[in-house]
N, C-alpha and C positions, 0 to 999 in steps of 0.2 A: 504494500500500500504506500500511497507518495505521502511526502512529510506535508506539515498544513502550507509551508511554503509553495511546494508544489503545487497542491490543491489551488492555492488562491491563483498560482502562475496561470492554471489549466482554467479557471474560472473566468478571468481576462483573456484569456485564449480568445475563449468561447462568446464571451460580450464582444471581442474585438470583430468579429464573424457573424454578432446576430443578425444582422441586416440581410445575410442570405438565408435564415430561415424562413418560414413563414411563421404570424403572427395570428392565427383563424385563416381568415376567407386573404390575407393580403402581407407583404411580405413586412418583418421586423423593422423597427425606427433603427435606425445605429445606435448603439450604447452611445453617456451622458460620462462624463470625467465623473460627477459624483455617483452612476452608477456603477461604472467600474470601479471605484473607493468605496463601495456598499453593496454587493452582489445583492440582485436579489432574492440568492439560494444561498443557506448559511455554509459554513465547510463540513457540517456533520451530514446536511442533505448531501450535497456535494461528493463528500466521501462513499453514501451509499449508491449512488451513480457511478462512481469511480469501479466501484468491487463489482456490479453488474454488468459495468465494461468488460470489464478482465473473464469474466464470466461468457457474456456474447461472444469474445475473442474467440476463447477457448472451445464453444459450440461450434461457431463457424472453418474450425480448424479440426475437430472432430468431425464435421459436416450433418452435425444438429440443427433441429428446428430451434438455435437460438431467436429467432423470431418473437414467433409463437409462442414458445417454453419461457421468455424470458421477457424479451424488451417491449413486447407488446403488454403484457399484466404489471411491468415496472410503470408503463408509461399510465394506464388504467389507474395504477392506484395513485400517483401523483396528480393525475385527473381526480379521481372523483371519491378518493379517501382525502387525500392532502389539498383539494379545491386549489390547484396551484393555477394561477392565469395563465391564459398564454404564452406571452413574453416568457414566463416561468418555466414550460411545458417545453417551448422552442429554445429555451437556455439547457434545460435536462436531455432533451435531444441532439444538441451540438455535442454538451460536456459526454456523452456517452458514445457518439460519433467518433470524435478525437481520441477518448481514451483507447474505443478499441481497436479502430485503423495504428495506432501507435503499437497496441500490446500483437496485433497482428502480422506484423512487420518484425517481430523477433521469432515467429512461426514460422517466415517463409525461411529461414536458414537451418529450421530440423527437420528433420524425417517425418513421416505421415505420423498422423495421431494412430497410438499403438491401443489396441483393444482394451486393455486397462484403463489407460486413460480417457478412453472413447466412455468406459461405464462410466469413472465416474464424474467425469464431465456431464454426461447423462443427470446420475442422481442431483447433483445440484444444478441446472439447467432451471428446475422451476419456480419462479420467481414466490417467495415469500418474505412480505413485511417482516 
């Protein structure tokens, strides 16, 4: 897991990039200097996005429905357990983007996922709070 420096690094990544997500029906305002000094996802949300990453990585690389199993019920519950806004929704989206295009990029240099790790990639694939 990255240190909170990290976290806050990866956090401004992701504000620095809002503008290409979408915001609902139309695409993100650019982050504000005082919003990049004030996420508006604390580092402990943040962090749980980060491990969901590394998680999707991991499916994707065993060739799991991390989708489905994972980032779709992550995104669900930040919707409509955590009533997070859009802006919100589209910052948890990038931050989970980035982390695991990054943690996926130290995948293409090993060998296929080996059956082991293919289960238990599996067993934790499904997303719970």
């Amino acid at each position: 897991m990255p240190s909170e420096d990290e976290i806050r690094r990866l956090l401004v990544l992701a504000l620095d990039n809002v503008q290409r997500a979408r915001c609902g029906a139309q695409a993100c305002t650019p982050a504000t200097g005082a919003e990049k000094a004030n996420p508006p996802l604390t580092l402990a949300e943040a962090r749980v996005v980060i491990g969901r990453a590394a998680l999707s990585a991991v499916g994707e690389y065993c060739g799991l429905d991390w989708r489905s199993q994972n980032f779709e019920p992550m995104m669900n519950y930040w919707r409509h357990e955590q009533k997070k806004s859009k802006r919100q929704l589209a910052l948890i989206a990038l931050l989970h983007g980035i982390m695991q295009s990054r943690i996926e990029k130290t995948f293409a240099e090993n060998a296929a996922c080996s059956e082991r790790d293919r289960r238990d990639a599996a067993a934790r694939q499904p997303f719970n709070p």
